[in-house]
Each structure stands twice: as C-alpha cells, then as structure tokens.
PDB file of N, CA, C, O and CB in Angstrom:
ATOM      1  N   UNK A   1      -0.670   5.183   3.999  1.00  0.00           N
ATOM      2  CA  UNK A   1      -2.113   5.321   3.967  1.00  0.00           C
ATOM      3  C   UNK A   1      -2.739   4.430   5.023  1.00  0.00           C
ATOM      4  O   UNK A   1      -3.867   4.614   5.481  1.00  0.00           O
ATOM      5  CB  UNK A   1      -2.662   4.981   2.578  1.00  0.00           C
ATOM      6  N   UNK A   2      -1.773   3.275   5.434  1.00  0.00           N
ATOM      7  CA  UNK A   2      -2.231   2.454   6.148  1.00  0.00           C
ATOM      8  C   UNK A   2      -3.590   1.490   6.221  1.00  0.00           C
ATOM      9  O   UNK A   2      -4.154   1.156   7.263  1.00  0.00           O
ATOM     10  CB  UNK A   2      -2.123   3.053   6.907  1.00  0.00           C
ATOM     11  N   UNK A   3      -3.989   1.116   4.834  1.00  0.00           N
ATOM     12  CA  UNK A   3      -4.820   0.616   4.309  1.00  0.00           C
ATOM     13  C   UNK A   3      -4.409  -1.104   4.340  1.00  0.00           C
ATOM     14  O   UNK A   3      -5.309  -1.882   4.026  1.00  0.00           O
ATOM     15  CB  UNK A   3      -4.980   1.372   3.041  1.00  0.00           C
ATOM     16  N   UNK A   4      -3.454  -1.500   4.607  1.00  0.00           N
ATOM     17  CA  UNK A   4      -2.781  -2.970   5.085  1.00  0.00           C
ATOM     18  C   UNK A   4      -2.122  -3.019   6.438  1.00  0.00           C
ATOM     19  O   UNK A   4      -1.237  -2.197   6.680  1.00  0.00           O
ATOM     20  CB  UNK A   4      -1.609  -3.432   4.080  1.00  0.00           C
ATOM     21  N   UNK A   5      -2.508  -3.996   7.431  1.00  0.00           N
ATOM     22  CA  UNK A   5      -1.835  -4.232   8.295  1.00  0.00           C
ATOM     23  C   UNK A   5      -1.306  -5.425   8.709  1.00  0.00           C
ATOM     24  O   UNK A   5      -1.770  -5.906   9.743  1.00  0.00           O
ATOM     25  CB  UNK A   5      -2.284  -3.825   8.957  1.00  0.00           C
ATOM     26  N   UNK A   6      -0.420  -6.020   8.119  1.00  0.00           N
ATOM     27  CA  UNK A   6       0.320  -7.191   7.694  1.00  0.00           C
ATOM     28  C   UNK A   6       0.674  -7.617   9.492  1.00  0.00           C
ATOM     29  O   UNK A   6       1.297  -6.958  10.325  1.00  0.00           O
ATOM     30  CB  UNK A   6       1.882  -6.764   6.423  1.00  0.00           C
ATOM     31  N   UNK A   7       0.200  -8.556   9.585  1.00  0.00           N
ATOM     32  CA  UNK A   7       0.692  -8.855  11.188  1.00  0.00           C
ATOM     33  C   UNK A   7       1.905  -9.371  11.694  1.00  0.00           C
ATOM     34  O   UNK A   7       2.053  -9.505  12.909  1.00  0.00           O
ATOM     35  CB  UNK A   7      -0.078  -9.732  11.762  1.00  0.00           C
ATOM     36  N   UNK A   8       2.729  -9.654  10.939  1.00  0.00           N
ATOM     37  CA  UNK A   8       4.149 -10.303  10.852  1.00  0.00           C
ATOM     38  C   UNK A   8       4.920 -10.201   9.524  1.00  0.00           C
ATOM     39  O   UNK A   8       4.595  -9.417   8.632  1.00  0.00           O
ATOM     40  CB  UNK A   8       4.032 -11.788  11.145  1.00  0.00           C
ATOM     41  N   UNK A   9       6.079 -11.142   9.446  1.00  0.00           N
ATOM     42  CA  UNK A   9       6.967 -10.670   8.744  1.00  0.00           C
ATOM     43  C   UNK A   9       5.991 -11.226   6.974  1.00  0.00           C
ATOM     44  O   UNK A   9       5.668 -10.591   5.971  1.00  0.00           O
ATOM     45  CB  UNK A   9       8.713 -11.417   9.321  1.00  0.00           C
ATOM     46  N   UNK A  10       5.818 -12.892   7.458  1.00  0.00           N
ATOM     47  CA  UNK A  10       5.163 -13.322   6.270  1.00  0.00           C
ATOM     48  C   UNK A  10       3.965 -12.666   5.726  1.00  0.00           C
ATOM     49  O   UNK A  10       3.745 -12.764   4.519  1.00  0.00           O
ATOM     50  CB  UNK A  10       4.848 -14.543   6.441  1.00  0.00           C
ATOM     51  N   UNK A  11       3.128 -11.974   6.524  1.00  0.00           N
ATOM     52  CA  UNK A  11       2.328 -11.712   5.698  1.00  0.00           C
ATOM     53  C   UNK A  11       2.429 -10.034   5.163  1.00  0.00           C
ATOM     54  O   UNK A  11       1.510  -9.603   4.467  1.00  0.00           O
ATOM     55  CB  UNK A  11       1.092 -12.172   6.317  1.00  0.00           C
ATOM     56  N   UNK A  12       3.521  -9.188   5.507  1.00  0.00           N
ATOM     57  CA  UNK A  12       4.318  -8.233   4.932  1.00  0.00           C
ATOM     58  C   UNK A  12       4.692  -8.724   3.730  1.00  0.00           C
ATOM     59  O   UNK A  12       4.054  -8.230   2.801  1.00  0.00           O
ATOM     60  CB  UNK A  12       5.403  -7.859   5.692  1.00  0.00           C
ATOM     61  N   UNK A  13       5.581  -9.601   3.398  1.00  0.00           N
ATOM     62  CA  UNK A  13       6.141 -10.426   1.689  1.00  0.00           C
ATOM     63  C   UNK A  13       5.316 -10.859   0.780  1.00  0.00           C
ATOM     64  O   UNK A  13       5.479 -11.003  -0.432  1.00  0.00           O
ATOM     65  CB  UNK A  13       6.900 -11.779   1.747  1.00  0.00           C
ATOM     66  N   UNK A  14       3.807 -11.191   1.908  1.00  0.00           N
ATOM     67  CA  UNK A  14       3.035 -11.745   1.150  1.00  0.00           C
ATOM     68  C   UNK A  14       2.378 -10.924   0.223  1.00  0.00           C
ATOM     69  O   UNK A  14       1.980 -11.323  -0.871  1.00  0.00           O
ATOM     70  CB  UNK A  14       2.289 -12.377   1.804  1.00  0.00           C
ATOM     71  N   UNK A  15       2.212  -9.314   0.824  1.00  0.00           N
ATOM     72  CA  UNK A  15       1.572  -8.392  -0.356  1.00  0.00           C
ATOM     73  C   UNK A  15       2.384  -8.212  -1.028  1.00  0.00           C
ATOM     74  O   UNK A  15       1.971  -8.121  -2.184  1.00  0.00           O
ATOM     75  CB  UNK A  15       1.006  -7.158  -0.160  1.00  0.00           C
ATOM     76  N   UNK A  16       3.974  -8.036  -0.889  1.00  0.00           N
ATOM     77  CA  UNK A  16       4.785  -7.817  -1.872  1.00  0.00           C
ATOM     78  C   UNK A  16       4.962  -8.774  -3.306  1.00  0.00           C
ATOM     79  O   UNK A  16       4.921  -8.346  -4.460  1.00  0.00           O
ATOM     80  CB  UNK A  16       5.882  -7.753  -1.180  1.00  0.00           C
ATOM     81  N   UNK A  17       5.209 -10.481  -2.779  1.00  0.00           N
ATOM     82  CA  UNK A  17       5.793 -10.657  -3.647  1.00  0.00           C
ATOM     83  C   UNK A  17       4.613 -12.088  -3.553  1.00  0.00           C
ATOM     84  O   UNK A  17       4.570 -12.967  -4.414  1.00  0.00           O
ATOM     85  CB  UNK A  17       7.495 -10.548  -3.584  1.00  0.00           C
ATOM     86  N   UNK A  18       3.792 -12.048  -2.404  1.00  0.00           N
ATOM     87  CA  UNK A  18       3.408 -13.406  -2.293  1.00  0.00           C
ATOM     88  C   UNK A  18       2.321 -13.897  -3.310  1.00  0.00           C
ATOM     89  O   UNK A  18       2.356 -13.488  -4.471  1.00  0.00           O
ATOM     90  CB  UNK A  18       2.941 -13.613  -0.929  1.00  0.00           C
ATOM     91  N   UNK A  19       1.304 -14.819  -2.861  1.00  0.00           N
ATOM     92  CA  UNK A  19      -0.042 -15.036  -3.584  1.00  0.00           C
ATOM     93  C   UNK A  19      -0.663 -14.129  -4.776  1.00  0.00           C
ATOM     94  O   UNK A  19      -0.797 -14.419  -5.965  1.00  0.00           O
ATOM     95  CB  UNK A  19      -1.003 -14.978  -2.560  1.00  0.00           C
ATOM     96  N   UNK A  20      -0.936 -13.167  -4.217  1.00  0.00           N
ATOM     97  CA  UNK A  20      -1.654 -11.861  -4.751  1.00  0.00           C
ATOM     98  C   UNK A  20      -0.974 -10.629  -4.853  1.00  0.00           C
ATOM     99  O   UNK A  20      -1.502  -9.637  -4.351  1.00  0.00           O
ATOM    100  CB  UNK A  20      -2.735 -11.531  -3.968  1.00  0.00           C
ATOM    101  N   UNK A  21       0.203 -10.529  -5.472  1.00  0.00           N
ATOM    102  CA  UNK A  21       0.780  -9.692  -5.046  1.00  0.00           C
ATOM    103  C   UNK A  21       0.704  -8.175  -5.771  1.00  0.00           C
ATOM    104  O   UNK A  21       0.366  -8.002  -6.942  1.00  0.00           O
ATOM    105  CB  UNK A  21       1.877 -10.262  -4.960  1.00  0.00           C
ATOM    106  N   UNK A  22       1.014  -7.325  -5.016  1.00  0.00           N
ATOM    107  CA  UNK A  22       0.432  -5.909  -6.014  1.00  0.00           C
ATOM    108  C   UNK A  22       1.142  -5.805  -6.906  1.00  0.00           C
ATOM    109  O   UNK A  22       2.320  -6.138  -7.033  1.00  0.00           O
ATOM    110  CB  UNK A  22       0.393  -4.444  -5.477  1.00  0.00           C
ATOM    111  N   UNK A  23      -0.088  -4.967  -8.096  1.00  0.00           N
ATOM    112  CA  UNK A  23       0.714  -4.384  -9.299  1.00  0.00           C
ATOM    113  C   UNK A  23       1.732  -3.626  -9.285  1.00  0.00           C
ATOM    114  O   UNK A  23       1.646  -2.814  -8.363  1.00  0.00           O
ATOM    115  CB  UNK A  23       0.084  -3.742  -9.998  1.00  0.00           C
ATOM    116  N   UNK A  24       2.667  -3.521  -9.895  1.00  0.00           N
ATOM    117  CA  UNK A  24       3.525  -2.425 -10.137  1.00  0.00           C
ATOM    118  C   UNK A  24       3.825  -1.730 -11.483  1.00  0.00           C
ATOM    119  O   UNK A  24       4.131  -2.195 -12.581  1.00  0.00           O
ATOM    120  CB  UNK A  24       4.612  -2.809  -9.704  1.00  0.00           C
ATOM    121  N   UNK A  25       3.665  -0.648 -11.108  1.00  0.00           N
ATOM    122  CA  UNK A  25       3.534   0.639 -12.285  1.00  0.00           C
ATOM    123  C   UNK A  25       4.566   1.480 -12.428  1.00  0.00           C
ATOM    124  O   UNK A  25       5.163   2.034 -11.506  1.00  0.00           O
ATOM    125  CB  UNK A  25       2.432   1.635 -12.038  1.00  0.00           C
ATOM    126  N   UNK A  26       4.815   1.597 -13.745  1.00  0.00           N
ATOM    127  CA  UNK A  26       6.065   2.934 -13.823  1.00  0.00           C
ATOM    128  C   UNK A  26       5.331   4.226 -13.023  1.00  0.00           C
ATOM    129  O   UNK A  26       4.186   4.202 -12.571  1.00  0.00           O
ATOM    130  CB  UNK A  26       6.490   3.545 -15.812  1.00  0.00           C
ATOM    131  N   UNK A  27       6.202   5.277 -12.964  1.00  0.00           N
ATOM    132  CA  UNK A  27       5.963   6.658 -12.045  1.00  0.00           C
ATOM    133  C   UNK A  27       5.886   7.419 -13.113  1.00  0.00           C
ATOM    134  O   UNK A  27       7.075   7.715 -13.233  1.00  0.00           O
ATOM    135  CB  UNK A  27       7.136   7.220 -10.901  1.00  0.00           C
ATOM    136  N   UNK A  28       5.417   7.877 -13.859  1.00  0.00           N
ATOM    137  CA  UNK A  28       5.008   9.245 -15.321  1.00  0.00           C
ATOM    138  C   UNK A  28       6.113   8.565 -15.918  1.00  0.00           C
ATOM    139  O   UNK A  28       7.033   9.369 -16.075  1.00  0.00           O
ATOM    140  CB  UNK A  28       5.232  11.474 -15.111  1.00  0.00           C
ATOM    141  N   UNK A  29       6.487   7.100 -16.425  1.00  0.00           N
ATOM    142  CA  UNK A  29       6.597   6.760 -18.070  1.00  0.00           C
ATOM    143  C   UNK A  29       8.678   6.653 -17.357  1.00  0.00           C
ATOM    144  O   UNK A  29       9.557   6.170 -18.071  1.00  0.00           O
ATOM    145  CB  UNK A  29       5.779   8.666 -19.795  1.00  0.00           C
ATOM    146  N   UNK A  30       8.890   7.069 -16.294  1.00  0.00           N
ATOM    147  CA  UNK A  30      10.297   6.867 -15.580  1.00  0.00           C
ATOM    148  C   UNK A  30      10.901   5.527 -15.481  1.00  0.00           C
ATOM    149  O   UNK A  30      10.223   4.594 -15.911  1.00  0.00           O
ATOM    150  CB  UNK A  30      10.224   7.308 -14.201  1.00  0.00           C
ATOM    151  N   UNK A  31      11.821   5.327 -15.089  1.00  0.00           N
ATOM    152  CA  UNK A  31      12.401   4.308 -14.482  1.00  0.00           C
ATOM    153  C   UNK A  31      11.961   3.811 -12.858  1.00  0.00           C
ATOM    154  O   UNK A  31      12.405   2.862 -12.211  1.00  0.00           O
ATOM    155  CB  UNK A  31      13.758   4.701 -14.586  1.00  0.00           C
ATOM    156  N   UNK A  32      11.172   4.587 -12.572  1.00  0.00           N
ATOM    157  CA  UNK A  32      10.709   4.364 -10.700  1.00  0.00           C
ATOM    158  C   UNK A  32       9.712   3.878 -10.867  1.00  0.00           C
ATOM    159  O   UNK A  32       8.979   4.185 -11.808  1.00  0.00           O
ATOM    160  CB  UNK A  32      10.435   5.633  -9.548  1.00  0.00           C
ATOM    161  N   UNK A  33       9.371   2.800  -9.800  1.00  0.00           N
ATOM    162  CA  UNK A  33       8.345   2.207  -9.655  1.00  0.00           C
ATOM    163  C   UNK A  33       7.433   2.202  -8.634  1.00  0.00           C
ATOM    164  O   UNK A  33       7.812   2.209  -7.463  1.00  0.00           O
ATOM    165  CB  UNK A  33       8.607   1.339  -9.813  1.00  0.00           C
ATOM    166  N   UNK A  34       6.135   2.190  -8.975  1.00  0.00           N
ATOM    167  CA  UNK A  34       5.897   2.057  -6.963  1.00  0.00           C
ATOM    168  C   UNK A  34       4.604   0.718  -7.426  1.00  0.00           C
ATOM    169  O   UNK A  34       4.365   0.191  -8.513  1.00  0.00           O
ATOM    170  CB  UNK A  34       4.854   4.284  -5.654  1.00  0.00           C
ATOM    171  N   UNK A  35       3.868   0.489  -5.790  1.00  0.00           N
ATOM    172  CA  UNK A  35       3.235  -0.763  -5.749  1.00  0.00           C
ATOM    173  C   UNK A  35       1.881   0.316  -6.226  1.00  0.00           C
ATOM    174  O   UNK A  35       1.823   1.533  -6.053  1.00  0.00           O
ATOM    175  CB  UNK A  35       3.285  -1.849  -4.082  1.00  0.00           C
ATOM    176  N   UNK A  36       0.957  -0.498  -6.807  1.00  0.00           N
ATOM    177  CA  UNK A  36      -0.453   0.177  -6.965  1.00  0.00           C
ATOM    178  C   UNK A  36      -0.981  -0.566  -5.427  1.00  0.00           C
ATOM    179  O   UNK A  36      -0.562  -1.674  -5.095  1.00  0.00           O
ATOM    180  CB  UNK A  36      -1.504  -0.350  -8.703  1.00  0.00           C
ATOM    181  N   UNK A  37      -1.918   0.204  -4.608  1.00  0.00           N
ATOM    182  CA  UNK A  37      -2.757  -0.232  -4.066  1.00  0.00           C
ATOM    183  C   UNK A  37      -4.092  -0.950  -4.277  1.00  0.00           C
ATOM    184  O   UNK A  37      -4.741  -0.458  -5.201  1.00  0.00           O
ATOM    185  CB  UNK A  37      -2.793   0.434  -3.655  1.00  0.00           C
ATOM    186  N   UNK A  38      -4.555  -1.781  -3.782  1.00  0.00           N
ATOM    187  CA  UNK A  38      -6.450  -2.143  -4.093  1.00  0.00           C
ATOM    188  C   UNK A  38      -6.826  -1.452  -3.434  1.00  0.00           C
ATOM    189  O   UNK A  38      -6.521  -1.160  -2.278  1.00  0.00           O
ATOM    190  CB  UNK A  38      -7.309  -3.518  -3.783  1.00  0.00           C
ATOM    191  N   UNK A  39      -7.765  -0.996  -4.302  1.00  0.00           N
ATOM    192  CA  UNK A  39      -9.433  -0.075  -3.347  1.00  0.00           C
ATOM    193  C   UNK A  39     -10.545  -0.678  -3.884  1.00  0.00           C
ATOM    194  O   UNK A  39     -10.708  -1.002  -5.061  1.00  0.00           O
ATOM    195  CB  UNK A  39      -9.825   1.914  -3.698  1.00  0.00           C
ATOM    196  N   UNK A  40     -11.106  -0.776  -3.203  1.00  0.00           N
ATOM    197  CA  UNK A  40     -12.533  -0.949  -3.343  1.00  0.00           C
ATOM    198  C   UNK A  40     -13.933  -0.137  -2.603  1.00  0.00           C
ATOM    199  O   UNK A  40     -13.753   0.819  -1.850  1.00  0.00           O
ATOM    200  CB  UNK A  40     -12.578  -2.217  -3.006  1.00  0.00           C
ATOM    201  N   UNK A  41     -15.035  -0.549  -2.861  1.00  0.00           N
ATOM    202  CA  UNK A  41     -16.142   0.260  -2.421  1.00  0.00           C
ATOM    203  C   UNK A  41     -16.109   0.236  -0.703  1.00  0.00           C
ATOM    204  O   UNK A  41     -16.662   1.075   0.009  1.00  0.00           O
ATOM    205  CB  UNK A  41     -17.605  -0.385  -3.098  1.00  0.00           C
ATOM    206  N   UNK A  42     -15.350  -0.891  -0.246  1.00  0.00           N
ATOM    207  CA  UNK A  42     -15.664  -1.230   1.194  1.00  0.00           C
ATOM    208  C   UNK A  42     -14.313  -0.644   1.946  1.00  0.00           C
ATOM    209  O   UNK A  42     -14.421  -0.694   3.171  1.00  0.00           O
ATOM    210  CB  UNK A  42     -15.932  -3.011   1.445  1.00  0.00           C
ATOM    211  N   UNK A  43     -12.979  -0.063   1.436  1.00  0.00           N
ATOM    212  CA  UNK A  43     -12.044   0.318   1.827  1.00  0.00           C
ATOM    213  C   UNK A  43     -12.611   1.625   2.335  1.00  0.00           C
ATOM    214  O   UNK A  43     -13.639   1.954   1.743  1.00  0.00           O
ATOM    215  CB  UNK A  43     -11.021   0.234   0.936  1.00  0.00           C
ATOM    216  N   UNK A  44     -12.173   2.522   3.357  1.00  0.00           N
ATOM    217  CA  UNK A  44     -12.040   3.563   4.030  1.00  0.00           C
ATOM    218  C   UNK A  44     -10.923   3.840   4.630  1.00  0.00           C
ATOM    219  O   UNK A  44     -10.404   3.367   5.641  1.00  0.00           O
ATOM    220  CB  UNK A  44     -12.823   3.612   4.745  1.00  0.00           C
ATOM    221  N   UNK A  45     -10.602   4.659   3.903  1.00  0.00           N
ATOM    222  CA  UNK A  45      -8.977   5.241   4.296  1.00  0.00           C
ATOM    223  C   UNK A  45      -8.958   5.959   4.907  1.00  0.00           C
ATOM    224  O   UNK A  45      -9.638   6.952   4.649  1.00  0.00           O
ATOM    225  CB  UNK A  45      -8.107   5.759   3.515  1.00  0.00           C
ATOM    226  N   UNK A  46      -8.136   5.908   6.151  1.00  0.00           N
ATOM    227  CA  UNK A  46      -8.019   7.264   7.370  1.00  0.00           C
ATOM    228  C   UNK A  46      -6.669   7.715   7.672  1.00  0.00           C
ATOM    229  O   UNK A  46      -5.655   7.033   7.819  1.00  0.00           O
ATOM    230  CB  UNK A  46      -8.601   6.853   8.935  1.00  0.00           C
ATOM    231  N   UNK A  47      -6.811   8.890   7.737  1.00  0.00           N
ATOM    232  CA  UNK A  47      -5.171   9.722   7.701  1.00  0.00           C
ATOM    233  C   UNK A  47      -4.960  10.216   9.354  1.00  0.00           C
ATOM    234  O   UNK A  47      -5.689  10.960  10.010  1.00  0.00           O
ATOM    235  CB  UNK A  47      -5.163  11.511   6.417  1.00  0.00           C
ATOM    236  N   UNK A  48      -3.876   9.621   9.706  1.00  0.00           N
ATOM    237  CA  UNK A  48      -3.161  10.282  11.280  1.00  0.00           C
ATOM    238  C   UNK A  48      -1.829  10.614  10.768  1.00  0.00           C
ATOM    239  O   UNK A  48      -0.820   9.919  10.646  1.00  0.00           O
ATOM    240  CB  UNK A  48      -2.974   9.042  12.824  1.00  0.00           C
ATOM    241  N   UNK A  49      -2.163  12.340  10.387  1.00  0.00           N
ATOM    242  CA  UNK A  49      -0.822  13.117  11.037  1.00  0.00           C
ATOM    243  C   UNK A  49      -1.390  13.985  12.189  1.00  0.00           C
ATOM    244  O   UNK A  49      -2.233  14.870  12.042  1.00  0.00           O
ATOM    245  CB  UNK A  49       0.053  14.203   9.848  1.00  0.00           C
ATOM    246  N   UNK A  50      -0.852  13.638  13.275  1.00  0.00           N
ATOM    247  CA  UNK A  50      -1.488  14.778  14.433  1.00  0.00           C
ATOM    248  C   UNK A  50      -0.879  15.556  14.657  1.00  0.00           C
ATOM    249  O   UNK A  50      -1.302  16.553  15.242  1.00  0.00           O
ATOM    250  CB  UNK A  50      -1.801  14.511  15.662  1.00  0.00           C
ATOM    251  N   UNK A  51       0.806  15.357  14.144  1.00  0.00           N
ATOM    252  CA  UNK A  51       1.571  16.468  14.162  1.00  0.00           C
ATOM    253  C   UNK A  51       1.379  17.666  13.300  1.00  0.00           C
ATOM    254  O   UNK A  51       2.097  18.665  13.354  1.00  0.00           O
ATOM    255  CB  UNK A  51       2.681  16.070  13.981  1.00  0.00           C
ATOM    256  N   UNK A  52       0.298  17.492  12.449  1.00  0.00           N
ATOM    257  CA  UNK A  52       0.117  18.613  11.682  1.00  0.00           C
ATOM    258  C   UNK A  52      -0.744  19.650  12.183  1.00  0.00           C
ATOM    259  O   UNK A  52      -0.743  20.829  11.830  1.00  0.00           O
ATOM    260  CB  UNK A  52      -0.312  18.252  10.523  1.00  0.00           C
ATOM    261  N   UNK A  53      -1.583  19.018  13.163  1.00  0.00           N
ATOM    262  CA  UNK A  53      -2.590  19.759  13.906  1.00  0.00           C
ATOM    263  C   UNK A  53      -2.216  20.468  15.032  1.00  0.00           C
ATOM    264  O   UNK A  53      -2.938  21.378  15.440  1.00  0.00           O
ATOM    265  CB  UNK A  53      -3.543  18.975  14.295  1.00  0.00           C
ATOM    266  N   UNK A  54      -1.067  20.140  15.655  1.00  0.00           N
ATOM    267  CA  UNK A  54      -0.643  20.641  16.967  1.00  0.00           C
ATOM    268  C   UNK A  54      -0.204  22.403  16.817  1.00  0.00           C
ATOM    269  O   UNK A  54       0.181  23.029  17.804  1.00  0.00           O
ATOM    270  CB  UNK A  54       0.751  19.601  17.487  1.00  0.00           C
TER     271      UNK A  54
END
C-alpha cells in the first residue's frame, strides 16, 4: 500500500517489533497472521500498478 517508508534497516524493525509496534490479527479465526495497519483521517493512500494500465 506503501503507506510507510521506513528509511533504513532500523526504522523497518521499528514498525515491526520496535516502540509502537503494529497490531497483529488472526486472518478469518486461522492460524495466519498479518500486521494491521494505522489509518487515520490524514493518511492518503495511493496505488502504483502501471503495469496494469499498459
């Protein structure tokens, strides 16, 4: 979604596991997990597939 752009390695770990780190949620009640994202009112999410357009 590209809604984080971690500028190096530390601050990549840091959303994972660091300070603040994201929630994690089962996938429909499974054994898989994924990270929840933050959104908020001020986030704007922008999508580049251009290969879809070509």
């Amino acid at each position: 979604v590209g809604l984080y752009h971690p500028r190096n390695l530390h601050d990549y770990y840091e959303l994972c596991r660091g300070k603040e780190a994201l929630e994690m949620t089962k996938w429909f009640n499974t054994n898989y997990h994924y990270l929840v994202p933050d959104f908020s009112e001020i986030t704007s999410p922008c999508f580049s597939f251009p290969s879809l357009f070509i």
